[in-house]
N, C-alpha and C positions, 0 to 999 in steps of 0.2 A: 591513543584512542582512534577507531574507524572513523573516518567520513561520515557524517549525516546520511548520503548517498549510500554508501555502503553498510551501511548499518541498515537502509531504507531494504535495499534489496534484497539480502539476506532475510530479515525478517518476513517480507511478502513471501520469499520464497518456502520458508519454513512454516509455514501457514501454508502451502500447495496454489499458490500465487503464480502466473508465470504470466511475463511484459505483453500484453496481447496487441496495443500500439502507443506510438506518442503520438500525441495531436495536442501543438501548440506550447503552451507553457504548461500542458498537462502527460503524466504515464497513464497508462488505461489498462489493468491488473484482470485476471480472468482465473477462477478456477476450475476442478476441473467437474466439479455440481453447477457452474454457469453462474456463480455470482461473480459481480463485478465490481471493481472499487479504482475510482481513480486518484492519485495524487500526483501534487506538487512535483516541478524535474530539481526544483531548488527549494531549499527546508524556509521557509520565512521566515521563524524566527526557532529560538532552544525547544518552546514545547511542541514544534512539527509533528517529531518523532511518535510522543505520546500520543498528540490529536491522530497520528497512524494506528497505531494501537488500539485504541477506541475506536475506531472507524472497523478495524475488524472484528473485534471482539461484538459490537453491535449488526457488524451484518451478517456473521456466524451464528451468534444465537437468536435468528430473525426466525420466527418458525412460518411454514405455508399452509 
């Protein structure tokens, strides 16, 4: 099984995600419509990944 890590950046990326900066013990994700999402460099605990998941899936279907 992948890394937490790598299983993290794949999926941002698959979603049209790309590393925009690290700052501190945070990523900071950018696409390419200008939303932004940032996470954890390190998974806190098993359900990180999910709380990723929902975190996009909620700012995806966020309408303006």
């Amino acid at each position: 099984m992948a890394s937490l890590t790598k299983k993290r950046n794949k999926l941002m990326q698959s979603h049209g995600f790309e590393l925009h900066r690290e700052t501190g013990k945070h990523l900071v994700w950018r696409d390419t419509s200008g939303h932004q999402l940032s996470t954890s460099k390190t998974p806190s605990d098993r359900h990180s990944f999910n709380q990723i998941e929902r975190d996009i899936r909620r700012l995806l279907n966020h309408t303006y």
